[in-house]
C-alpha positions as CSV (number, residue, x, y, z in Angstrom):
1,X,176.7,62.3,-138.1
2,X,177.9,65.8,-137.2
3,X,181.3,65.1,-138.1
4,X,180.3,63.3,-141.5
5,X,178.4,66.8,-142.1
6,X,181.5,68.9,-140.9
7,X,183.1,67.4,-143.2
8,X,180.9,67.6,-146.0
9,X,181.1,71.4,-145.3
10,X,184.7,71.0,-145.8
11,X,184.5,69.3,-149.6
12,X,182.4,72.5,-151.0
13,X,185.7,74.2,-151.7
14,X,187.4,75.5,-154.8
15,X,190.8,74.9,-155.8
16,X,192.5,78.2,-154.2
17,X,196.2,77.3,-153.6
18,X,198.3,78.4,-150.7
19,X,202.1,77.4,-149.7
20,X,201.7,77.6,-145.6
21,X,199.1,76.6,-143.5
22,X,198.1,77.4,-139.7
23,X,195.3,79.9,-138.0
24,X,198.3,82.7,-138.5
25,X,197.3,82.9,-142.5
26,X,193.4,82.6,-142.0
27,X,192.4,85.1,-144.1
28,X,189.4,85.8,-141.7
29,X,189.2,85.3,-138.0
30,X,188.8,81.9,-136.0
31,X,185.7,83.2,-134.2
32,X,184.3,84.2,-137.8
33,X,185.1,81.2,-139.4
34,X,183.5,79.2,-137.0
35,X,180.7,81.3,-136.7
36,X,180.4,80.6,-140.6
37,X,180.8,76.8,-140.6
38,X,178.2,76.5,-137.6
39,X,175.8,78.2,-139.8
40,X,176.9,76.4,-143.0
41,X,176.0,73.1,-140.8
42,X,172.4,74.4,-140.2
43,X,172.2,75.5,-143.8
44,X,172.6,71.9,-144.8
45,X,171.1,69.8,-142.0
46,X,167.5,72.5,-143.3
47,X,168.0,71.5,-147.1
48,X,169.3,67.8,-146.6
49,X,165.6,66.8,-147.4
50,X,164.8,69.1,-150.5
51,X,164.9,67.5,-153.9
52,X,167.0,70.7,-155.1
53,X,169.7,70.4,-152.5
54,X,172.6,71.3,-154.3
55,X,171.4,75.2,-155.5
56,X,169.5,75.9,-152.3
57,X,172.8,74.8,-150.6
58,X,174.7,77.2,-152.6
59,X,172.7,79.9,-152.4
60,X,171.9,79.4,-148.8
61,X,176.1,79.1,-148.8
62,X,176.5,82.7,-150.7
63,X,173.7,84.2,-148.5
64,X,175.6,83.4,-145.2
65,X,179.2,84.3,-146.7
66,X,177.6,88.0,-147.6
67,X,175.8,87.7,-144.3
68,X,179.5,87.5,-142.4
69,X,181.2,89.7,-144.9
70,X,183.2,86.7,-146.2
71,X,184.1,86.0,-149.9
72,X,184.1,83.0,-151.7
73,X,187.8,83.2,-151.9
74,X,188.6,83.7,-148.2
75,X,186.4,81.0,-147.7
76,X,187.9,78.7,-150.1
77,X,191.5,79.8,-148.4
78,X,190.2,79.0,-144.9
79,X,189.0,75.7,-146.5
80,X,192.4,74.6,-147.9
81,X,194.3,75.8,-144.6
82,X,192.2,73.4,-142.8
83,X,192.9,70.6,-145.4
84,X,196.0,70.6,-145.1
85,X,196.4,71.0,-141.2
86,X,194.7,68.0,-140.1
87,X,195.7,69.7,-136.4
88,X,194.1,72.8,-137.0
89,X,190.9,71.2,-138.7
90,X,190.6,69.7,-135.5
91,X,190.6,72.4,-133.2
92,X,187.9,74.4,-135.4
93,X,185.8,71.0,-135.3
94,X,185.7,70.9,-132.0
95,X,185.0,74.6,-131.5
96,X,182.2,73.9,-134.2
97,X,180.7,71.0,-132.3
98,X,181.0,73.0,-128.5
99,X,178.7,76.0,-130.5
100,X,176.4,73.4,-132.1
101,X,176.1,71.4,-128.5
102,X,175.1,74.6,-126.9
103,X,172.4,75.4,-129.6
104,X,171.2,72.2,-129.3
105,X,170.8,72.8,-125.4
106,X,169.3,75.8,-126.1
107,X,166.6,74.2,-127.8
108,X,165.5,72.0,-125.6
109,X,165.5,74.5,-122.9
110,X,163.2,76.0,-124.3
């Protein structure tokens, strides 16, 4: 399910174009951007029950953009890189699931 959500995160994107790909053009850092997309996957797993989803979503989505000093372009840029390198997409992914494993833990701890 987290992956089906991950990805999810990953069709909210505009149409930005770029002509490379790779964590070298990020327009942001990797650390930041999977700070963001962690956060993004809260964000939705908190709203997925609300009957007015899709603006709570987006403004939850501009709140945490502002909150991390991120526009909606760079976003949409980071978005597109990891379209089109499926390689790359990965590696965030996995970084994305480590963080939300340990929150998870962190939890339960508790």
């Amino acid at each position: 399910m987290k992956k089906w959500i991950f990805i999810g995160l990953i069709t909210l994107t505009g149409t930005l174009s770029c002509q490379k790909s790779g964590s070298e053009l990020l327009p942001v850092r990797e650390e930041k951007l999977v700070d963001v997309l962690f956060d993004l996957y809260l964000l939705q797993a908190r709203v997925q029950n609300q009957i007015k989803k899709d603006s709570t979503l987006q403004a939850g989505k501009t709140v945490l953009l502002d909150y991390h000093q991120i526009s909606e372009q760079q976003y949409d840029s980071c978005m597109i890189l990891l379209k089109r390198d499926p390689e790359f997409l990965a590696v965030i992914q996995r970084q994305v699931e480590e963080k939300i494993s340990r929150f998870e833990k962190s939890l339960s701890s508790k």
